[in-house]
Structure formats: structure tokens, C-alpha cells
BAPAGU-646849 format. One record per residue (C-alpha): residue in one letter; chain; x, y, z. Coordinates in steps of 0.05 Angstrom, whole numbers. Layout:
BEGIN
{node 'a','A',{X,Y,Z}},
...
This chain:
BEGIN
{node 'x','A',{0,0,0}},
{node 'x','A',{28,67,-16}},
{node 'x','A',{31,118,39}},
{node 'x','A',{-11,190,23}},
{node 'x','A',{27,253,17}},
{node 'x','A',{3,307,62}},
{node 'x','A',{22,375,68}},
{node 'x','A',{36,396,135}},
{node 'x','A',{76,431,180}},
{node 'x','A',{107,422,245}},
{node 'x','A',{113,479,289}},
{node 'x','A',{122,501,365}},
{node 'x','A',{80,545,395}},
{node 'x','A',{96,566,469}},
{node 'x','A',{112,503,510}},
{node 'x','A',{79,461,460}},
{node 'x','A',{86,430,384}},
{node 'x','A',{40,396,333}},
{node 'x','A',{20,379,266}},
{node 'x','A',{-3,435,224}},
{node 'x','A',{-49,431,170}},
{node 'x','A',{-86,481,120}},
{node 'x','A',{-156,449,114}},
{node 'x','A',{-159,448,43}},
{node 'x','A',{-95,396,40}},
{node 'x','A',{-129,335,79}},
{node 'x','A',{-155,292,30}},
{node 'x','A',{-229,303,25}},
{node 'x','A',{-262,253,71}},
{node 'x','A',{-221,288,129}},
{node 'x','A',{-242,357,109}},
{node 'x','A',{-300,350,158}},
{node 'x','A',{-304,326,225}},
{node 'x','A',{-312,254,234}},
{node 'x','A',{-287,179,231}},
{node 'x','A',{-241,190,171}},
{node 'x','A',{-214,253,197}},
{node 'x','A',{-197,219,262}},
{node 'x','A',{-163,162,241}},
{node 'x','A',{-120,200,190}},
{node 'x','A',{-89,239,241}},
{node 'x','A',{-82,191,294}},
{node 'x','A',{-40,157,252}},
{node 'x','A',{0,217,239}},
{node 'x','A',{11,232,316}},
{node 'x','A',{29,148,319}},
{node 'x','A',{-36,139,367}},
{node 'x','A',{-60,88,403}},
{node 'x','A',{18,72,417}},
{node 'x','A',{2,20,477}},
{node 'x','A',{86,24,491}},
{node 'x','A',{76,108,497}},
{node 'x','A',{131,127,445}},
{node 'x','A',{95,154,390}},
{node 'x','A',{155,119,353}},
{node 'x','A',{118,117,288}},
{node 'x','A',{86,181,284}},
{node 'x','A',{97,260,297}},
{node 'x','A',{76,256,367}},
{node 'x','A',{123,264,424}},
{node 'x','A',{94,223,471}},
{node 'x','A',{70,278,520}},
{node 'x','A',{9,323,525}},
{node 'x','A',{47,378,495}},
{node 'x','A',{70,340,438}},
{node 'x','A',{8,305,414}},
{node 'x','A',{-34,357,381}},
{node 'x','A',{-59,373,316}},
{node 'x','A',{-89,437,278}},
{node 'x','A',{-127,452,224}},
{node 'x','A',{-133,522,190}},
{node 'x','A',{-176,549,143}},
{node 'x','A',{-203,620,122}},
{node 'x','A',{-249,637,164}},
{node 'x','A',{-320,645,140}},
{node 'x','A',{-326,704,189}},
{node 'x','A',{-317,775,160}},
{node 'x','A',{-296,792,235}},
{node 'x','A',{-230,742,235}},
{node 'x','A',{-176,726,195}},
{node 'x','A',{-176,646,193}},
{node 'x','A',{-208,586,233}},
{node 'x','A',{-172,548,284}},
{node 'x','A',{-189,479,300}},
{node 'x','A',{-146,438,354}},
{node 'x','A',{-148,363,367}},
{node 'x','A',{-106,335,430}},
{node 'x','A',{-90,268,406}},
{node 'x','A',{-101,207,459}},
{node 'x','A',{-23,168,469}},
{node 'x','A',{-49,94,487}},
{node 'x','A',{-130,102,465}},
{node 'x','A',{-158,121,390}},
{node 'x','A',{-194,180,409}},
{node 'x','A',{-171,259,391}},
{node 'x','A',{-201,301,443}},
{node 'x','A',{-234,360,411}},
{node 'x','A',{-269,392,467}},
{node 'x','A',{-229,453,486}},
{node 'x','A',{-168,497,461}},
{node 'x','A',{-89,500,462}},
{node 'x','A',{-63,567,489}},
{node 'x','A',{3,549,476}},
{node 'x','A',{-13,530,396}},
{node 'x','A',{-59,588,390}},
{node 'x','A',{10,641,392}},
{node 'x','A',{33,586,319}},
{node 'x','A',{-29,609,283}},
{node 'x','A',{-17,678,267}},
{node 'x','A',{45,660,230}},
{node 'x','A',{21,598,201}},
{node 'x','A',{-32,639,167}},
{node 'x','A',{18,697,147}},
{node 'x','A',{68,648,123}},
{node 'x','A',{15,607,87}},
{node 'x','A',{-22,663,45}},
{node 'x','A',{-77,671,97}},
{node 'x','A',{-70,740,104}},
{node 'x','A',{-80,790,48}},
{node 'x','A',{-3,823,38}},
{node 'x','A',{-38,890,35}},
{node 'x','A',{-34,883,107}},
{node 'x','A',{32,861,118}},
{node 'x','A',{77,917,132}},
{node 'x','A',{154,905,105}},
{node 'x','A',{180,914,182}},
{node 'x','A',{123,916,243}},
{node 'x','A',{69,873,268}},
{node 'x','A',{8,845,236}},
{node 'x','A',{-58,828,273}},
{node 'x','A',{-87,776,262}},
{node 'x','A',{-162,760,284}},
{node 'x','A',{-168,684,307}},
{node 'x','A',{-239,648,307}},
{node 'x','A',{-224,585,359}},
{node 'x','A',{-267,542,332}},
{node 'x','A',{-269,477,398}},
{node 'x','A',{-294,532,442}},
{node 'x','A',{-318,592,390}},
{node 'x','A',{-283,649,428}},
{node 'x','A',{-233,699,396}},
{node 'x','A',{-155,703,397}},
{node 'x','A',{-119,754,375}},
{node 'x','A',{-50,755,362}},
{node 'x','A',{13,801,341}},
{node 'x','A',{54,773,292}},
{node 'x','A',{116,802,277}},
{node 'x','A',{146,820,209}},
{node 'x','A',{208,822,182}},
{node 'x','A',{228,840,114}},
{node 'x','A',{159,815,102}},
{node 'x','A',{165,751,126}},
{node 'x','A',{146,731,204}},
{node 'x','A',{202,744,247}},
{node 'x','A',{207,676,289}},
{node 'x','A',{282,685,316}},
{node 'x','A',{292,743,374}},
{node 'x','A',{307,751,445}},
{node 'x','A',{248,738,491}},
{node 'x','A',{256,680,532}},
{node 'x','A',{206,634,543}},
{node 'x','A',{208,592,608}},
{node 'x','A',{203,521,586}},
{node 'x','A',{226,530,522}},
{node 'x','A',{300,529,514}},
{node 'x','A',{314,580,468}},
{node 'x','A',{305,656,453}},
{node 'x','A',{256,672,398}},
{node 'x','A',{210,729,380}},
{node 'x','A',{156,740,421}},
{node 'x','A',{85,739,405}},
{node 'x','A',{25,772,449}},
{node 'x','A',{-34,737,444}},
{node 'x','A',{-95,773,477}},
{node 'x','A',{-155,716,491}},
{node 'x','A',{-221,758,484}},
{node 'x','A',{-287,751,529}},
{node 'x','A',{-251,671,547}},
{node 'x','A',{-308,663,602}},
{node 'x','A',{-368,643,549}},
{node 'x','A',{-367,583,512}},
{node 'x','A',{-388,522,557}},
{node 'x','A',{-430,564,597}},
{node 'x','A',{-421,613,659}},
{node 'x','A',{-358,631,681}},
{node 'x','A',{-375,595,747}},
{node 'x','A',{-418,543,722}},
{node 'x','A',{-438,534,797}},
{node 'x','A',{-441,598,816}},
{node 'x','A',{-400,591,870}},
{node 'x','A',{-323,624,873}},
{node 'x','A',{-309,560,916}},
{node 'x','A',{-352,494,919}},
{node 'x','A',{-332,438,961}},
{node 'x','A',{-323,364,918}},
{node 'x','A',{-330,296,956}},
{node 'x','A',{-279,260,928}},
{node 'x','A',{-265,187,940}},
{node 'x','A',{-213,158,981}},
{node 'x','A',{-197,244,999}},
{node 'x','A',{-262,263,1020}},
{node 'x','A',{-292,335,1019}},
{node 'x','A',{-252,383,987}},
{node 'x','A',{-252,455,974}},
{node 'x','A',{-242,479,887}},
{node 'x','A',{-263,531,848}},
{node 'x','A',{-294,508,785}},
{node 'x','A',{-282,559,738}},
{node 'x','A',{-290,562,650}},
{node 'x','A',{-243,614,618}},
{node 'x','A',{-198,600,572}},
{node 'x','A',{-211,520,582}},
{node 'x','A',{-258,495,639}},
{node 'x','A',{-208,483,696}},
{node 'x','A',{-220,457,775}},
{node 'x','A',{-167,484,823}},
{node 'x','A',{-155,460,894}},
{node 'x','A',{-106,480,948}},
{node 'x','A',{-47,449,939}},
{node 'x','A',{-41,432,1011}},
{node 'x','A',{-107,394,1024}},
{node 'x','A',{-68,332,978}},
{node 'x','A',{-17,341,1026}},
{node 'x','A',{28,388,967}},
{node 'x','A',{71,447,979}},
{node 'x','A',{57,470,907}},
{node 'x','A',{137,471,893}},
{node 'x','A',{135,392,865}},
{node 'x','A',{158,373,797}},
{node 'x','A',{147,328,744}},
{node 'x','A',{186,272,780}},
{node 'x','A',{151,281,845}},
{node 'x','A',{88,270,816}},
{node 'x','A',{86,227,751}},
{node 'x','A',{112,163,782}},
{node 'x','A',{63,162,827}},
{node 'x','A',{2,111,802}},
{node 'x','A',{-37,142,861}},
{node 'x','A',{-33,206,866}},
{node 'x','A',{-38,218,788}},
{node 'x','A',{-111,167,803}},
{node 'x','A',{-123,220,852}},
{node 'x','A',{-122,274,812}},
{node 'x','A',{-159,243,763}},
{node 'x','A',{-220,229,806}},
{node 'x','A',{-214,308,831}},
{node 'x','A',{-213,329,754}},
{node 'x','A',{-276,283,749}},
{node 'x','A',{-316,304,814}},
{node 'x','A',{-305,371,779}},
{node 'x','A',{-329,349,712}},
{node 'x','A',{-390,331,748}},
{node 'x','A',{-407,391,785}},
{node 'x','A',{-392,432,729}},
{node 'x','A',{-440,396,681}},
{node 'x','A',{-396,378,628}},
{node 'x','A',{-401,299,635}},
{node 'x','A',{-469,268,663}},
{node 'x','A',{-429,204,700}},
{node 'x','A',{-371,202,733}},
{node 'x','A',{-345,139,675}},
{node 'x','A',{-346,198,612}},
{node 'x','A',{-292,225,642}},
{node 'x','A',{-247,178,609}},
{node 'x','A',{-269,200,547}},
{node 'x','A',{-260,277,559}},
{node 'x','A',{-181,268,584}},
{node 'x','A',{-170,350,554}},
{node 'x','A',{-221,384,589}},
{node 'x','A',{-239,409,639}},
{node 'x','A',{-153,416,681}},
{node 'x','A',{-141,402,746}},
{node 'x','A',{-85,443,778}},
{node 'x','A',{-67,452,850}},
{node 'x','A',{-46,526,884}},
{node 'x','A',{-4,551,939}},
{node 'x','A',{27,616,962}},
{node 'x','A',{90,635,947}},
{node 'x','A',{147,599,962}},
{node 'x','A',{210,581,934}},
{node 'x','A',{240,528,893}},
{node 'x','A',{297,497,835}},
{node 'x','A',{249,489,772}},
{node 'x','A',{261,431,720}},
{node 'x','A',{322,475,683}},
{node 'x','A',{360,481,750}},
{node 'x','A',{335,556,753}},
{node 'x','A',{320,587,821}},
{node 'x','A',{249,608,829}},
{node 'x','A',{247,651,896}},
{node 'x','A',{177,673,934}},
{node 'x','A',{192,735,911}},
{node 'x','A',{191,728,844}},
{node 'x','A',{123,695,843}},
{node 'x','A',{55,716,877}},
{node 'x','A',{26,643,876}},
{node 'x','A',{49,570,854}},
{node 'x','A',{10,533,801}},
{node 'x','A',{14,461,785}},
{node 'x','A',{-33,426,722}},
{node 'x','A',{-44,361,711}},
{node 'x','A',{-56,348,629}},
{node 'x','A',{-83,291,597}},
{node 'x','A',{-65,246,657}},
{node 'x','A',{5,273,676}},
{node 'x','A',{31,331,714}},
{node 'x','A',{43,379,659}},
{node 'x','A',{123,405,656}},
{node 'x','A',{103,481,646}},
{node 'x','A',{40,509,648}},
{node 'x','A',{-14,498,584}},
{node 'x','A',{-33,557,555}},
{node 'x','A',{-99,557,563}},
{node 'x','A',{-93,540,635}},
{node 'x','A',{-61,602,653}},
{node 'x','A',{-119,642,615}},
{node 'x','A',{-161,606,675}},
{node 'x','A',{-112,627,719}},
{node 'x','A',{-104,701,707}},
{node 'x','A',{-190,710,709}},
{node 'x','A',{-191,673,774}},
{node 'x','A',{-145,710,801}},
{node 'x','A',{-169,770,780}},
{node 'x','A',{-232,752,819}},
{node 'x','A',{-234,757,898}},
{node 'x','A',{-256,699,934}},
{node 'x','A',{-231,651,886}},
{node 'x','A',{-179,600,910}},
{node 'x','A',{-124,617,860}},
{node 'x','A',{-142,695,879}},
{node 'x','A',{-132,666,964}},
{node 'x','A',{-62,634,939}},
{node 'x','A',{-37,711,914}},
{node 'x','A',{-56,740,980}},
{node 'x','A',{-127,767,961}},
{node 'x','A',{-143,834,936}},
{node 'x','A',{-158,860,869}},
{node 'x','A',{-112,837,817}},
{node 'x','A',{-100,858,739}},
{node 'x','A',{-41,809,737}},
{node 'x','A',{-7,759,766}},
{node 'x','A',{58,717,760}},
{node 'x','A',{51,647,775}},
{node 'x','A',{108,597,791}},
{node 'x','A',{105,531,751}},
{node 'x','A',{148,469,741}},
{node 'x','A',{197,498,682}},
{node 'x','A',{193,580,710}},
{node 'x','A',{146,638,725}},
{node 'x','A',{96,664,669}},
{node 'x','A',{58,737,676}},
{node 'x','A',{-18,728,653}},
{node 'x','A',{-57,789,661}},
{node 'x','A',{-136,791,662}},
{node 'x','A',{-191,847,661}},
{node 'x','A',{-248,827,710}},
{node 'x','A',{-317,861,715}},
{node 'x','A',{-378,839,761}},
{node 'x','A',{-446,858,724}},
{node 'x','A',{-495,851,765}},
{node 'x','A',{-486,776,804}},
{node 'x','A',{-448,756,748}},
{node 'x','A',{-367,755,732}},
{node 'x','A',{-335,785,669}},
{node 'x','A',{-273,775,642}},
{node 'x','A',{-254,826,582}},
{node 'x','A',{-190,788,557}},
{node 'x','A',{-136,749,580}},
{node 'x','A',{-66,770,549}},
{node 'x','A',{10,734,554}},
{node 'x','A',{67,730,510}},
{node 'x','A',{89,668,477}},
{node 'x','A',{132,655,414}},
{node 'x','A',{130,604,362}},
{node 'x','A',{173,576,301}},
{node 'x','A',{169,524,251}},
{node 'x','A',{207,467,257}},
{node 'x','A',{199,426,196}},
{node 'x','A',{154,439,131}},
{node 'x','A',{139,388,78}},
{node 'x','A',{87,338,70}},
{node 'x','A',{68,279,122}},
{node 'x','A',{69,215,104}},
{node 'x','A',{9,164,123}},
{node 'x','A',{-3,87,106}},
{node 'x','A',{-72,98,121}},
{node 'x','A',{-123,103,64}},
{node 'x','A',{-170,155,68}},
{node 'x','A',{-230,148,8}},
């Protein structure tokens, strides 16, 4: 069987990488959502890999590594192009297309400059484009600043990403009105709801939806001082099945799954993360991290494992909690009224900064902005032993 050609592109964006594709490339039965779609880019990623390589495929064998995009002009006078993201399952044949990737989201501005997206009128030789984002998992807006340079995107610079090893160009991305989509931005309507979790009992969260729906606890009621790493964690059979059964109490209560079992099958949404005051600690790159440098510490579990920076989309839930008093994240940074905060996380600190309004009984968040930077790895076509009619 001859393997399909597909053109693709493999880029980084923030702390994360995937498969890129322009819509219009996939062969036609994966142009819409669906069976063949799925299967086509499992195999790309290498999923299910029951040994957790990804050894034949694009994926990396991580949360951060197993995602895939599609963009297409967006039908929307109001944006630029549609984003689709799909957080491919390591060791089960599922794609998860339920929420967004933060990280990814800063990649699609210059995908779609780089790729023709964006009509050159616009382009300045040297400067910064904007480009207007429809996310099209969670229908919000993203927009992003793209920078040019002798009208090309400008991917190589100085801003340092933690968690990324290397300097690159850097790449606002502002996430606009993130507290729609699945419904209130406390589906509860509490700021803090107490979970009865088995084998922990009851437990305090907030249960938030910005940027991706997200339950936080206090790091200290798992018995964490919210300075652990990767290693302390991701060993651990138990306390990642702990975790899991918090994310799923939280699942419940925020009516995104009707049984506690369909929580399996939504591994990408909604995050669990633990929080703690400051304090400080060596991150993952042998950096210090001291109280001072942080207001809170923030730890996020994705897809199953303790995640080794932060996910992009997690921190938009983090900077509109803690933008909002009463909230646990908001308790972690000492309380008060907050337009930003820097968080410490596994690989660094990252600045998120949030615009809150209360209308009435009800929480707004305006937009969530943070700088990230992205580059293209590799560019080409894919290659897939899968046939697609």
C-alpha cells in the first residue's frame, strides 16, 4: 500500500508542538469532522501507541507534543482564519476536541501569514500584523501580534520563554471575552464549591470556564507544597488516580459529563491544577524560582500527567480567577484586586494578566493577554499508510 502525501507543517507554539495543517490539504473525507478525519491523524501523531513512544508518528509522547491543527479562512468577515485543535489520545484512538491549546494558538498567526492567509496588503515590510483568530473547539476569539520582518514573520529574537529552551521572538496573544463558551464563568455559581472526592473526601475547588474549563484545589489539602515537579508526581500511580477522580468530581459539578465513567473520554477538558502561596523552589532547568519572584504557585495536571510548564490555556483560567476575589487561585496571591499575576510553575514563572468586571451577580472577564513565541520546525508533507477514500 502506498503511503498518502500530506502537506503539513510542524511547528512550536509556546511550551507546545503539533502537526499543522491548511484544511484544504487533507484529502477530502477528512475535510470535515468525523471517523475519517480521526483516524487520519491519529496515525499521523502514531496513536494508540500501547508502549507510549509515538515511535511511528509526529507525536512526542507527551500532552504537549500530541496535538494537531487545522486552519482554514475563516468564514467570518470579523476574523482572519479558523482554528481547529485536536489533542490526540497516546495509548487510546480517540482525539479530544473539546477545548483549546493556548500554547498553539500564539503558531497560528504565522502559520496563516506564512501560508497566504493574510492579504499582503496588510503586511507591513517591518512591524506587526494582527491577526483575528476564530477558535473554533470553544468559539471564542484570539488575537494575536505577529511580527514581520522583511515581510516575512520574524520567528528568531530575544524573549525567553520559560520552558522553552531558546530565545525567539515574542508573540502577544490577547484571549477575548474567554469566560463564554461552555456556559457561565462559574458554572456553579459559586467562587469556591466543596467536591467529595473518594478515598480524599470533601474538598474545597473553584470550578471555573475561561480559557478551558479548569477545577483548582489547594495544593495543601493533597498534602502538596505546590513547589513539586514532574518527578515528584508522575511516578506516582496514586496520586496521578487521585487527581484524576478530583478532575472528574469537577467534571460533574460543572455539568460537562453526566457520569462520573465519561470522564475517560474527555481526558483534555476540563484541568485540574493545585495552588499555593509563594514559596521558593529549583524548577526543572535548575533555575532558582524565589517567593519573591512569584505571587502564587500553580501546578496542572494534562491529559493524565503533571504537565512540565503550564498549558496555555490553563493560565488564561488562571489570570481570570485571580483576577476575581474569593476565588482560590485569587486566596493563593494573598487576596485583593488583581489585573495580573505571576505564577510559579514546574519549568519558570509566566505573567498572565486579566480584566475582571462583576455585572450585576455575574463575573466578566474582558480578555486574558501573555506572551508566547512560536517557530516552525519542519515543513513538507506527512506521510500516512492509512487510506482515506
Amino acid at each position: 500500500m502506498t503511503q498518502q502525501k500530506i502537506p503539513a507543517i510542524y511547528m512550536r507554539g509556546g511550551t507546545s508542538k503539533g502537526v499543522f495543517f491548511h484544511l484544504a490539504d487533507l484529502p477530502e473525507a477528512a475535510q470535515a469532522p468525523g471517523p475519517a478525519r480521526d483516524a487520519l491523524l491519529l496515525r499521523v501523531i502514531g496513536s494508540p501507541d500501547p508502549y507510549q513512544k509515538h515511535t511511528d508518528g509526529m507525536g512526542g509522547a507527551t500532552s504537549s507534543t500530541s496535538k494537531v491543527v487545522i486552519i482554514a479562512p475563516s468564514a467570518s468577515p470579523e476574523h482572519d482564519v479558523d482554528y481547529l485543535f485536536g489533542q490526540v489520545s497516546i495509548d487510546q484512538p480517540f482525539i479530544d476536541w473539546s477545548g483549546n491549546c493556548g500554547n498553539l494558538s500564539a503558531a497560528v498567526g504565522p502559520f496563516a501569514v506564512a501560508n497566504g492567509l493574510i492579504d499582503t496588503g496588510r503586511l507591513p515590510q517591518n512591524g506587526v500584523v494582527e491577526v483575528r483568530i476564530w477558535q473554533a473547539n470553544i468559539h471564542k476569539t484570539i488575537v494575536t501580534q505577529v511580527p514581520i520582518a522583511d515581510g516575512e514573520v520574524q520567528e528568531t529574537g530575544d524573549f525567553m520563554l520559560d520552558g522553552v529552551a531558546f530565545p525567539a521572538a515574542e508573540i502577544p496573544v490577547a484571549f477575548m471575552a474567554p469566560a463564554d463558551g461552555e456556559g457561565a464563568i462559574f458554572p456553579t455559581g459559586n467562587r469556591v464549591d466543596t467536591l467529595d472526592v473518594a478515598g480524599v473526601g470533601r474538598l474545597d475547588a473553584t470550578l471555573i470556564n475561561a480559557g478551558i474549563p479548569a477545577v483548582f484545589i489547594n495544593a495543601a489539602a493533597l498534602g502538596y507544597a505546590g513547589t513539586e515537579l514532574q518527578d515528584d508526581i508522575n511516578p506516582s500511580a496514586e496520586a496521578l488516580a487521585t487527581l484524576e477522580r478530583v478532575r472528574a468530581q469537577g467534571a460533574l459539578a460543572m455539568g460537562l459529563i453526566a457520569t462520573l465513567d465519561e470522564a475517560a473520554r474527555r481526558q483534555h477538558t476540563p484541568k485540574v491544577a493545585f495552588v499555593a502561596p509563594p514559596a521558593g523552589y529549583t524548577a526543572s532547568s535548575g533555575k532558582a524560582i524565589g517567593a519573591a519572584d512569584v505571587d502564587l504557585l500553580v501546578r496542572a495536571v494534562s491529559m493524565g500527567k503533571l504537565h512540565h510548564a503550564m498549558m496555555g490555556t490553563a493560565a488564561v483560567a488562571i489570570g481570570a480567577a485571580a483576577a476575581i476575589e474569593g476565588t482560590l487561585v485569587n486566596q493563593a496571591a494573598g487576596g485583593g484586586e488583581r489585573k495580573k499575576v505571576t505564577f510559579g510553575h514546574p519549568s519558570g514563572t509566566l505573567q498572565v494578566g486579566a480584566t475582571a468586571r462583576r455585572i450585576n451577580a455575574h463575573w466578566q472577564i474582558e480578555q486574558v493577554v501573555m506572551s508566547r513565541s512560536a517557530r516552525v520546525l519542519m515543513e513538507g508533507v506527512v506521510r500516512v499508510p492509512v487510506p482515506i477514500e
